[in-house]
C-alpha positions in Angstrom: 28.8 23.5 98.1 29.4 20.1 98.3 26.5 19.1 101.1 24.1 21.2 99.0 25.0 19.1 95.9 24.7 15.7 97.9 21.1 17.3 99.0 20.0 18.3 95.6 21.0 14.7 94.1 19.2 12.9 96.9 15.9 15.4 96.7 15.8 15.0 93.1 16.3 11.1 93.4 13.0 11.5 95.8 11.2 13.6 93.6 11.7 11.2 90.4 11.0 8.4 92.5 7.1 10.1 93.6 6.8 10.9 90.1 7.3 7.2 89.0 4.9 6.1 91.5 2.3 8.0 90.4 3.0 7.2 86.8 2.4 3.9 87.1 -0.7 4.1 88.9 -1.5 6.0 86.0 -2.0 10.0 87.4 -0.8 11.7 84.5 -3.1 9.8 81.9 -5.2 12.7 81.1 -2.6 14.7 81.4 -0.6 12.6 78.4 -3.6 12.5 76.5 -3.7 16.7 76.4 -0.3 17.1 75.7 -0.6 14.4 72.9 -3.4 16.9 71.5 -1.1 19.8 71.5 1.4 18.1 69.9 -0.9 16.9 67.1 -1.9 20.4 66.6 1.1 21.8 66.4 2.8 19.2 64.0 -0.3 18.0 61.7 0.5 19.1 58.4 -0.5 17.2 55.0 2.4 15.4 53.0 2.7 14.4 49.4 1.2 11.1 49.9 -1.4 12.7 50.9 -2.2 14.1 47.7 -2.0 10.6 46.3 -5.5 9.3 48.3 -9.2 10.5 48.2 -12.1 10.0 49.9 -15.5 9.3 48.0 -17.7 9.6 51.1 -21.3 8.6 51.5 -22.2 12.2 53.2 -25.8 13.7 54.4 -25.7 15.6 50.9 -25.8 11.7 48.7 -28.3 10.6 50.9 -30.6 13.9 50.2 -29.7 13.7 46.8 -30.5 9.9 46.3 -34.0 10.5 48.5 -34.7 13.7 46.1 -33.7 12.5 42.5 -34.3 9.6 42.8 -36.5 8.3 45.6 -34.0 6.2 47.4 -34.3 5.5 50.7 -31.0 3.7 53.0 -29.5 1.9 52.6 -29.3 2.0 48.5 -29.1 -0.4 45.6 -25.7 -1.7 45.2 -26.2 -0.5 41.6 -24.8 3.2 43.0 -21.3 1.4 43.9 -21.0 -0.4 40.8 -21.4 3.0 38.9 -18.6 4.6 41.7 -16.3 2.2 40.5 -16.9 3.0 36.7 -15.9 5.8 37.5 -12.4 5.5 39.1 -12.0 2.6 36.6 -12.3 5.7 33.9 -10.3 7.7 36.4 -7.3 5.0 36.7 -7.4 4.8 40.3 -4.8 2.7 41.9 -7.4 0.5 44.2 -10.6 1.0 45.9 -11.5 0.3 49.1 -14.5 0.2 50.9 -15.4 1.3 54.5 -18.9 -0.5 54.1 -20.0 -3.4 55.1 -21.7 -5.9 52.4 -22.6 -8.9 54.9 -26.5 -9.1 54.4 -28.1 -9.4 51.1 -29.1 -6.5 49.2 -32.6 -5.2 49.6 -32.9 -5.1 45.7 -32.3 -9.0 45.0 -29.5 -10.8 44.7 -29.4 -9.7 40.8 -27.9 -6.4 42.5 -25.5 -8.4 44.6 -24.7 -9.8 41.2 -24.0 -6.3 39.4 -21.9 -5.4 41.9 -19.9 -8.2 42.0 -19.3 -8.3 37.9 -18.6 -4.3 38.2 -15.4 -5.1 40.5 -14.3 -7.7 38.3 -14.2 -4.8 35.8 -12.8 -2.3 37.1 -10.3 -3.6 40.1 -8.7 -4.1 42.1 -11.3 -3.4 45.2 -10.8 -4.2 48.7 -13.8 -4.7 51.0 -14.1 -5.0 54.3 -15.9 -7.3 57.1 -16.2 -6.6 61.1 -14.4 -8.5 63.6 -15.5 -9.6 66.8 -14.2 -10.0 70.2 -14.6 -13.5 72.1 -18.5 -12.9 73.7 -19.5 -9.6 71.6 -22.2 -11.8 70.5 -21.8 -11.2 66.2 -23.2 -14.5 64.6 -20.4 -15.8 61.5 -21.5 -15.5 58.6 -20.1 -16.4 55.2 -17.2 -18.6 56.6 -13.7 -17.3 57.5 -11.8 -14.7 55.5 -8.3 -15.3 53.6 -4.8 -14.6 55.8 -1.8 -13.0 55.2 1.7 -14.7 55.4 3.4 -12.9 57.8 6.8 -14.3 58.3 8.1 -14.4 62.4 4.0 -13.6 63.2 3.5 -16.8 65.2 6.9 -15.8 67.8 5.6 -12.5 67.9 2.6 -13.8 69.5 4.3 -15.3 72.6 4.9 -12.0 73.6 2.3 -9.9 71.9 -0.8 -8.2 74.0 -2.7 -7.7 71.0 -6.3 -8.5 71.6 -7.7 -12.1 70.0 -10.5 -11.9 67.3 -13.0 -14.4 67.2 -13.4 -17.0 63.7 -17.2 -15.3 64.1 -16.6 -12.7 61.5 -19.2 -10.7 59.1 -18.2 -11.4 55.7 -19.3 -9.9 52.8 -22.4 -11.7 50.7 -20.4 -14.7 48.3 -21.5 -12.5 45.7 -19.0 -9.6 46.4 -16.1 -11.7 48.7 -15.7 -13.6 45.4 -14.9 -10.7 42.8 -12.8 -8.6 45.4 -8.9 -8.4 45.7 -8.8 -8.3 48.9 -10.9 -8.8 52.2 -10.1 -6.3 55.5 -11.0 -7.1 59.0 -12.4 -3.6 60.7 -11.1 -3.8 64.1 -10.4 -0.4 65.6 -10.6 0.4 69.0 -10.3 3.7 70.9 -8.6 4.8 74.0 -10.1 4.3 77.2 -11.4 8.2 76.7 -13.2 6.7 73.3 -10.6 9.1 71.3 -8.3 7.5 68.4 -5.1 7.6 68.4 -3.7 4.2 67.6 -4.8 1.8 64.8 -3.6 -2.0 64.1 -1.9 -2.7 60.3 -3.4 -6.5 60.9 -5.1 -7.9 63.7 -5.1 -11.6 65.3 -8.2 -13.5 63.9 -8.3 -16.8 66.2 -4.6 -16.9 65.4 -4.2 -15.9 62.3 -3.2 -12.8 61.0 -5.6 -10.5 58.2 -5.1 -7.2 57.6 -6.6 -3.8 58.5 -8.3 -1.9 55.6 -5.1 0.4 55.2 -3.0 -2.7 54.7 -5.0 -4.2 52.5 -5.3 -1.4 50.0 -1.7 -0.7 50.3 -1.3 -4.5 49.2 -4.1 -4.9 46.6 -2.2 -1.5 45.0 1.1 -2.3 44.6 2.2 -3.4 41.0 3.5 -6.9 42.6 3.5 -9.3 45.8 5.1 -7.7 49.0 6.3 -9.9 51.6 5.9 -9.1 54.9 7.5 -10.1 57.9 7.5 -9.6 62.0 10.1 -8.4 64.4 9.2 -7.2 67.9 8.0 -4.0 67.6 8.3 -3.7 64.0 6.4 -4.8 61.2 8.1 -4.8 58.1 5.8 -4.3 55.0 8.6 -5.1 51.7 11.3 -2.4 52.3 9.0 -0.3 54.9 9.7 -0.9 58.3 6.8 0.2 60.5 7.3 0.5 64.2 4.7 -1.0 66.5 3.8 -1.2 70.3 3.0 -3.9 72.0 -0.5 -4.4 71.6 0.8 -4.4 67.4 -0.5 -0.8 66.9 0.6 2.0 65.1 0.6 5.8 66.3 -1.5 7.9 63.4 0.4 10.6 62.4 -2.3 13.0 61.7 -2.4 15.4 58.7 -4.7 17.3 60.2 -8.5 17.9 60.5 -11.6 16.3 58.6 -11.0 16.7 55.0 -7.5 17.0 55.4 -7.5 14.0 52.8 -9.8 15.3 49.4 -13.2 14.2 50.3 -15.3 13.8 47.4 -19.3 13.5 47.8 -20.8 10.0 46.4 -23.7 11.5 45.0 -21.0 14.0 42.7 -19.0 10.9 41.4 -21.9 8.6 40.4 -23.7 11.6 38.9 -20.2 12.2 36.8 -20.2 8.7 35.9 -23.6 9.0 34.4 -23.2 12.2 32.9 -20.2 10.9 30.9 -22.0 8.0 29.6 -24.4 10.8 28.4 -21.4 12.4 27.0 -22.0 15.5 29.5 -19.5 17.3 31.1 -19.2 16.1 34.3 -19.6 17.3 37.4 -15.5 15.7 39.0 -13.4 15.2 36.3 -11.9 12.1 36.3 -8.1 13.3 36.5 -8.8 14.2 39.8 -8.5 10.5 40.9 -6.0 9.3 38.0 -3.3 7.4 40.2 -5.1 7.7 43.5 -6.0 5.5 46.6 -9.5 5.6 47.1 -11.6 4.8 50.2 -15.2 5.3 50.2 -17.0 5.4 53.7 -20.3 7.3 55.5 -19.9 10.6 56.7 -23.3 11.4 57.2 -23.5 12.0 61.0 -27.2 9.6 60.8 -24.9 6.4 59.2 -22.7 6.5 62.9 -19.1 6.6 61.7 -17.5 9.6 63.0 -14.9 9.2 65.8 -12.8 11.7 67.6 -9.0 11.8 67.4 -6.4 14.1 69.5 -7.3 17.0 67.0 -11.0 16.6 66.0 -14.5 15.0 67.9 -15.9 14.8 64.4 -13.2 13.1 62.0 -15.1 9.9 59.7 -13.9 6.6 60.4 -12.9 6.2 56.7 -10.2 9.1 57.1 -8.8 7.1 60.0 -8.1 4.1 57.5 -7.1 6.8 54.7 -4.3 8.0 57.3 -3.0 5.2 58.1 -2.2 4.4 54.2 -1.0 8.0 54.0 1.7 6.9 57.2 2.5 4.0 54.4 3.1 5.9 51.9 5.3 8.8 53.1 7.2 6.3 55.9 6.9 8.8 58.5 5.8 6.8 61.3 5.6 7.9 64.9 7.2 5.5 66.9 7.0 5.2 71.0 10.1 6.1 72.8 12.5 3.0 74.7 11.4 2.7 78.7 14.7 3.8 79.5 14.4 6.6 77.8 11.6 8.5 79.6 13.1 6.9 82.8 17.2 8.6 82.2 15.4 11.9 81.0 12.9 12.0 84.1 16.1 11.4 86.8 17.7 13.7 84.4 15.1 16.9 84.7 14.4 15.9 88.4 17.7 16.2 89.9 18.7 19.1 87.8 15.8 21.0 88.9 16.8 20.4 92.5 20.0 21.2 92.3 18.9 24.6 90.3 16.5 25.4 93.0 19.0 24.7 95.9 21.8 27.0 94.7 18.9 30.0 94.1 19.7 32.5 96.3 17.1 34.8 96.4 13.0 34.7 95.5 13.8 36.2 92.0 16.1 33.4 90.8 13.7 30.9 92.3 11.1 31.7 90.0 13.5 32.3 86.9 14.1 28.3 87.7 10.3 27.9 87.6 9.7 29.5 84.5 12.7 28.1 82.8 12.4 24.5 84.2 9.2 23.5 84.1 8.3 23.8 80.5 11.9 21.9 79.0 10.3 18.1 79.8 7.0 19.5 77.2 9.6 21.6 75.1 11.3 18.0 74.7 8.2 16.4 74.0 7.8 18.5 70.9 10.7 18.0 69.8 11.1 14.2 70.0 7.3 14.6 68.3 8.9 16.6 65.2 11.1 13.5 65.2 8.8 11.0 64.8 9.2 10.0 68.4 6.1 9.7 71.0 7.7 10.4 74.4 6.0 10.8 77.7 6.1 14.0 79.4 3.5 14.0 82.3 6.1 11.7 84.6 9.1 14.1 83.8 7.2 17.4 84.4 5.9 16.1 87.7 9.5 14.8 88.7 10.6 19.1 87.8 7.3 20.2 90.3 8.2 18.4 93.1 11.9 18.9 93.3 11.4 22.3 92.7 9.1 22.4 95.3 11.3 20.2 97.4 14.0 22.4 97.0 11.9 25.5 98.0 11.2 23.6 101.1 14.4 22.6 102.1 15.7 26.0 100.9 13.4 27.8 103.9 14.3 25.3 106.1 18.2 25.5 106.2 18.5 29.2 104.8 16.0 30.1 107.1 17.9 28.9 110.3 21.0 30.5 109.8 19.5 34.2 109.0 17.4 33.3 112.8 20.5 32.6 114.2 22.3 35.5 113.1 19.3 37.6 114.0 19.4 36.4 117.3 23.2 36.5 118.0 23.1 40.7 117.0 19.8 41.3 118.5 20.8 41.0 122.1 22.4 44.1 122.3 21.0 48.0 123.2 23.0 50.3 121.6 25.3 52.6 123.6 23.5 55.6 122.6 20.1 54.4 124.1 21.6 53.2 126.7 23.1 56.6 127.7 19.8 58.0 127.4 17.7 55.7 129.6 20.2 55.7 131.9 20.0 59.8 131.9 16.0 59.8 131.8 14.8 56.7 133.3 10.9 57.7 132.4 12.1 56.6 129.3 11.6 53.0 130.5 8.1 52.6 129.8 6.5 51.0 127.1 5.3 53.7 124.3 6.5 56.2 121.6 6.1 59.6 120.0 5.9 60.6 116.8 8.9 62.5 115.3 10.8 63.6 112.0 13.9 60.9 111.5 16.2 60.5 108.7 16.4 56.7 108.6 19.1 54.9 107.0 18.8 51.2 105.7 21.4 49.3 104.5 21.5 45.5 102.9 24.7 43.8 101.8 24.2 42.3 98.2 24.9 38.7 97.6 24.5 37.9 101.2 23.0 34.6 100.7 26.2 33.6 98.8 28.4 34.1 101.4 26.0 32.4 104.1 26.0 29.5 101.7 29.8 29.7 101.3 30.9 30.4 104.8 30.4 28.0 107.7 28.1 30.1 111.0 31.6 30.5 112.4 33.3 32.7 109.6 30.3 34.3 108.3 29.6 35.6 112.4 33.3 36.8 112.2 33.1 38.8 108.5 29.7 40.3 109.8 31.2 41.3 113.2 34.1 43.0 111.0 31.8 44.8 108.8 29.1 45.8 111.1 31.5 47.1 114.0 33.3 49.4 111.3 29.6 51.0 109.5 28.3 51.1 113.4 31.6 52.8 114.4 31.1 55.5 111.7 27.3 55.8 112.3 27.6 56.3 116.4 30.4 59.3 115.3 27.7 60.9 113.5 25.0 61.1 116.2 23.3 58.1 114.9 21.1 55.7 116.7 21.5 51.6 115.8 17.8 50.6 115.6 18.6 46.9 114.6 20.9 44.7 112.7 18.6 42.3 110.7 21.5 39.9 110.2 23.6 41.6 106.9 21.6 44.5 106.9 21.5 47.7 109.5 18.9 50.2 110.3 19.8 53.8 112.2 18.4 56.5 112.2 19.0 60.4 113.6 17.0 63.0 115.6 16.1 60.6 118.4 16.5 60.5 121.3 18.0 63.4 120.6 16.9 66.2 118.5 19.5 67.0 115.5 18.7 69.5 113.2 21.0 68.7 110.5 19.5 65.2 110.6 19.2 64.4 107.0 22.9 65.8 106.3 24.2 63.4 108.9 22.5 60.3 107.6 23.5 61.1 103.8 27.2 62.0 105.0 27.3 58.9 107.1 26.2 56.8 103.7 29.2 58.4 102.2 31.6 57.5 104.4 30.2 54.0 105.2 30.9 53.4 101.4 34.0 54.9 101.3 35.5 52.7 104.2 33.8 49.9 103.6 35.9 50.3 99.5 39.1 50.7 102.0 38.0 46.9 103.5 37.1 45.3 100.7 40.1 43.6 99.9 41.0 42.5 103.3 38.0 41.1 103.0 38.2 39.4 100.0 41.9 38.0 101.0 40.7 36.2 104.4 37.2 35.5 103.8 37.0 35.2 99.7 34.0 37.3 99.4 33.5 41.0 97.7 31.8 43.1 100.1 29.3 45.4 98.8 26.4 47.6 100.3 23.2 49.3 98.8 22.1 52.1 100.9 18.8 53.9 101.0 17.6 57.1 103.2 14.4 58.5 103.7 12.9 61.9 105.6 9.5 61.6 107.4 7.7 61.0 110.5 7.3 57.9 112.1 6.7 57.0 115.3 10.2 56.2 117.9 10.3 54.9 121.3 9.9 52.0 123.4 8.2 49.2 121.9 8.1 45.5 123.4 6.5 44.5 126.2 6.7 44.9 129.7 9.4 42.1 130.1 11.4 43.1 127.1 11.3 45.8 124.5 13.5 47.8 122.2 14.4 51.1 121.5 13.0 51.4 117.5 10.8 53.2 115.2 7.3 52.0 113.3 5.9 54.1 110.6 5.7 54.1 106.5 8.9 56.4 106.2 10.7 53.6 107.9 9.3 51.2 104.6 10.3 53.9 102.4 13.0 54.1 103.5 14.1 49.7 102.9 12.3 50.4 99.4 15.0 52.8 98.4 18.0 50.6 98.8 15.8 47.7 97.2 16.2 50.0 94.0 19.6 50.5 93.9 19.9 47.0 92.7 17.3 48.9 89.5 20.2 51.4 88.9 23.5 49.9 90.0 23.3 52.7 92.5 24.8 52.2 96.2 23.3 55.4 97.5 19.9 56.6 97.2 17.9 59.0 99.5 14.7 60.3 98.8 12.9 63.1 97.9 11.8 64.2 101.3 15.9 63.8 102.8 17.2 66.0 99.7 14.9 69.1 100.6 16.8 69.2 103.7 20.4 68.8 102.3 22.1 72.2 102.4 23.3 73.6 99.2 26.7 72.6 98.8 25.9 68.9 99.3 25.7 67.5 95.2 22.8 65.1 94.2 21.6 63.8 91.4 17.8 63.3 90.4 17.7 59.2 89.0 14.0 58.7 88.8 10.5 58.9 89.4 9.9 55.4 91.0 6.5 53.6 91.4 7.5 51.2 94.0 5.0 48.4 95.3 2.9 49.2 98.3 2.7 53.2 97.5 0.6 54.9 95.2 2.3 57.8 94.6 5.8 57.6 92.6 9.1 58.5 94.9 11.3 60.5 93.0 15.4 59.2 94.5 18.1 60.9 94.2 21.9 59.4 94.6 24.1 61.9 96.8 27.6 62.0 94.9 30.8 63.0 96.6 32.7 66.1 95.4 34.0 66.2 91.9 35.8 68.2 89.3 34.2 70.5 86.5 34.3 67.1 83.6 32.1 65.3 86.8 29.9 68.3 86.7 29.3 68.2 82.9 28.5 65.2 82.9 25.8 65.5 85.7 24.3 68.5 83.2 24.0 66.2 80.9 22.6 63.5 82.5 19.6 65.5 83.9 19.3 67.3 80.5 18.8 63.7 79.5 16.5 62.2 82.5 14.4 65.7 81.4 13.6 64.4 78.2 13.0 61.1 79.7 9.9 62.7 81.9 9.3 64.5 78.7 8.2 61.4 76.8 11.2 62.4 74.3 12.7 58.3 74.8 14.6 58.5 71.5 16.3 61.5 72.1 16.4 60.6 76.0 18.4 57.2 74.9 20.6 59.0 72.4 22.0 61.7 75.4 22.3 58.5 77.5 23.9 56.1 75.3 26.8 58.8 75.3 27.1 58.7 78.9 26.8 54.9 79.4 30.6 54.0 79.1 31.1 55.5 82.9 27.5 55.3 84.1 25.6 52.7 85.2 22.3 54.2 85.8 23.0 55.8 81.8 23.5 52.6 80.6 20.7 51.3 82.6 18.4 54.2 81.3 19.5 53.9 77.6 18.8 50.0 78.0 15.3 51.2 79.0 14.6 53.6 76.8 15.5 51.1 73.9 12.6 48.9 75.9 10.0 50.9 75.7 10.4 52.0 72.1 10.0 48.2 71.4 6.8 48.2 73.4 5.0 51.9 74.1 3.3 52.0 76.9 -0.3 53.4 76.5 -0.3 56.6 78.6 3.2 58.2 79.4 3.9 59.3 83.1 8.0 59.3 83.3 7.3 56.6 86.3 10.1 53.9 86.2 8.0 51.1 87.6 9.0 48.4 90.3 8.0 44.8 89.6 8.9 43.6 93.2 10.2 45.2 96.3 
């Protein structure tokens, strides 16, 4: 116990340790990136902020609109926007900000500059925006350098800051609109290296000074008084609102979902509403919709070249990326990135549990129960660290679960492995007396060869065997086997029985060869009864000097297969070959189905003579036949309350083939107390009731073998 443990800490250390590597040279990028998808799918779902904000967007129906009513080609007079914000001044909108730029003169004159400009005197506050330039991207300044925010501790969080460095070369808006707006944004986002969004800066670094991002800005310019703001960190803190950062002075979008998540209102609608009510018309939007509301206007038309993909969506405008982040600002649910040490204590955390799991497996079934159970807890805490507002990297911790799972397969075949070989080889030295006797009495026999004959074969396996080789050192665990295999041979030989092989736990006999015994299939099933009845009388010597309970699953099949010589020339064995043989290793496989520790099949009970009592158990589908095997579990002799009870039961198992599983589970329920292949059948029955199968055979169906 205590070397496997040692093992399982160091191959879990070496998984984790692989898995780091490959994190940092950045393998499990795109697999980050999915899982970030997932997880913004699952969790995107719209808050009450983000009923407070609206979207007046400049889609493909305004333009047809403005082209068809009223000739206008794009980009149109800045007469349109003036009317816009008539209308939310009507509406009592808390700010407006635009997602357009307004750095080149309008095409109708400056007088139209000039409109604009008075309208946003009048109906304030309005943001605008201008684009920001990296250092070489070429963008000639125009209209000098924008206003900056006081950020208090911004010029330490520099020194240690990786956000990127704007250029003073920025794209202002004309003088006639920078003038009359509340506020100027910088429009600065950048994408992931896979061009998707995920990330978006509250204020950026403009040649050293700090201006903030649309979002900011219209959280700012709608605020009934001055905020301060100040920098930690990884934290900006806007008044009372701390919002966490990364390094690069980012902040994760918390998605609300899909395009139009925020209400997206057509331009062409509001300015036709705007109009209409100066006509005193009805209008088309009634102003209440916007009464209180952050508004953002932006292009959606796919031709104007501002949609960008995020996690959930290829398609989502640019201006909803802004609106998002406001909506973040408002409900103060921020996503945050998890501490280093955190992804690096959970990742040593999954990787040596999973080895230690794996190691301590003890068969192929429990192996993959540790797969399936395993591998998806690193993503299952992903999601919920997500539903906590907490971005945590998975990609390094599921890797460090694969490879010591796999590592601990590996060793497991390498160290299990050699102890079953040497057990195999210590036992398999031997000819049994029997054979011995009759190549000694016929020496013919010593040829290479066999012949096919009828054999009851008996196979029997020892359950929980890898437990005891784990627990037992070579020395003891040759000494228990030597016990146990001398007393079930002893009892075997007595019978008539020929020793074919032990296999290390397990042993395989079989009768009517060499010689011929017609009562072959009696002998094999009364040999089965008395190997469990003595091995019951050893079981708690057993358990006293070795610490283990000893128990055995039997099956016997009936059939021909072929017996003889077979080896080569230099060495060879006295054994059988054949399907029946299989059949035969199938049958105590299912035992462990029934909690049975005798089963014999249907060919082996039509040679039983009438006063030996069986039981019919089931029609089995087991892998590698076709046909079902229908197994029956011999039974010693009992009294007349044993006998009832057997009625019962097959009245039962009859109903069962019958297709009548509700009444079938009822008679077995009743019988389950003293019963384990009742309880086992009225566990089943309650199974398939929850999930019918399509077509009904009776067939009890085998997932492995």
């Amino acid at each position: 116990m205590a070397k496997k443990s040692f093992a399982g800490f160091g191959l879990g250390l070496i998984a984790c340790g692989v898995a780091f590597l490959l994190w940092y040279q950045g393998a499990f990028t795109g697999f980050e990136r999915t899982v970030w998808q997932w997880r913004v799918a699952y969790f995107a779902t719209p808050t009450q902020a983000t009923s407070r904000l609206r979207i007046i967007a400049l889609d493909q129906k305004s333009l047809d609109w403005g082209r068809r009513e009223n000739g206008l080609s794009w980009p149109w007079p800045r007469q349109a926007y003036a009317t816009v914000l008539a209308f939310c001044k009507r509406a009592g909108v808390k700010v407006i900000a635009f997602d357009v730029l307004f750095s080149e003169p309008s095409l109708y004159g400056v007088a139209d500059d000039q409109t604009l400009g008075q309208a946003m005197q009048e109906n304030g506050p309005v943001v605008l925006s201008y684009s920001l330039a990296l250092p070489g991207d070429g963008q000639a300044e125009q209209g000098g350098l924008p206003p900056v925010l006081k950020i208090s501790g911004f010029s330490k969080w520099l020194l240690g800051s990786r956000a990127p460095v704007f250029s003073s070369t920025v794209a202002m808006p004309v003088p006639e609109l920078a003038g009359s707006s509340a506020m100027l944004a910088g429009i600065s986002n950048h994408p992931d290296s896979d061009g998707v969004f995920r990330r978006v800066p509250l204020f950026v670094n403009l040649a050293g000074q700090p201006v903030p991002s649309l979002a900011l800005a219209a959280y700012l310019a709608g605020a009934s008084g001055p905020i301060s703001l100040s920098l930690r960190e990884k934290q900006l803190q806007v008044g009372a609102i701390a919002v966490p950062l990364d390094g690069a002075g980012q902040s994760i979008l918390n998605f609300r979902g899909v395009s139009q998540t925020v209400k997206t209102i057509s331009l062409a609608a509001v300015v036709q509403s705007e109009l209409q009510l100066e006509a005193g018309e009805i209008p088309v939007i009634d102003p209440a919709e916007f009464k209180g509301a952050y508004v953002f206007l932006g292009m959606t038309a796919p031709g104007l070249y501002d949609l960008r993909p995020i996690p959930i969506d290829g398609v989502y405008p640019g201006v909803e990326i802004h609106a998002t982040m406001l909506d973040n600002l408002l409900s103060q649910d921020f996503l945050r990135d998890s501490p280093v040490w955190l992804g690096v204590l959970l990742t040593l955390f999954w990787g040596v549990m999973a080895s230690l799991c794996i190691l301590f497996c003890r068969n192929a079934w429990q192996s993959s129960l540790v797969f399936g159970i395993l591998l998806p807890l690193p993503l299952a805490s992903g999601f919920l660290a997500y539903g906590r507002g907490v971005w945590l990297p998975v990609g390094v911790q599921e890797a460090a679960v694969l490879f010591a799972l796999i590592g601990g397969v590996v060793f497991n075949f390498a160290t299990e492995g050699r102890k079953k070989r040497y057990i195999k080889r210590a036992f398999s030295q031997y000819l049994h007396p029997t054979v011995i006797e009759q190549l000694v009495s016929n020496p013919e026999r010593l040829r290479l060869g066999g012949e096919k004959r009828e054999l009851s074969i008996f196979f029997s396996d020892l359950a929980g065997f890898t437990t005891m080789s784990e627990r037992l050192d070579p020395e003891r665990l040759t000494l228990l086997l030597n016990e146990y295999l001398s007393a079930m041979t002893d009892i075997i030989l007595e019978s008539g029985g020929t020793i074919d092989k032990y296999e290390g736990d397990a042993i395989i006999a079989f009768w009517n060869a060499p010689l011929s015994q017609g009562d072959h299939a009696a002998r094999a099933v009364q040999t089965a009864l008395r190997c469990q009845k003595r091995l019951a009388a050893l079981r708690p010597d057993f358990k006293e000097r070795f610490g283990c309970d000893l128990f055995m699953r039997i099956g016997i099949n009936t059939g021909s297969v072929v017996v003889g010589n077979l080896g080569s020339a230099q060495h060879f064995d006295y054994s059988i070959l054949g399907d029946n043989a299989n059949v035969a290793a199938r049958l105590e496989g299912v035992n462990k189905e029934f909690g049975t520790e005798i089963l014999i099949s249907e060919a082996c009970r039509h040679q039983l003579p009438e006063g030996m009592r069986v039981r019919e158990i089931a029609r089995v589908g087991v892998v590698g036949r076709k046909e079902p095997i229908t197994v029956f579990e011999p039974l010693a002799q009992g009294d007349a309350a044993m006998e009832a009870k057997i009625r019962r039961f097959s009245a039962a198992l009859a109903q069962y083939y019958q297709g009548e599983v509700a009444e079938a589970r009822a008679a077995f329920q009743d019988l389950a107390a003293g019963d384990p292949v009742a309880a086992r059948y009225a566990a089943h029955c309650r199974e398939v009731l929850d999930n019918p199968p399509l077509a009904w055979d009776g067939v009890w169906r085998m997932g492995s073998k």
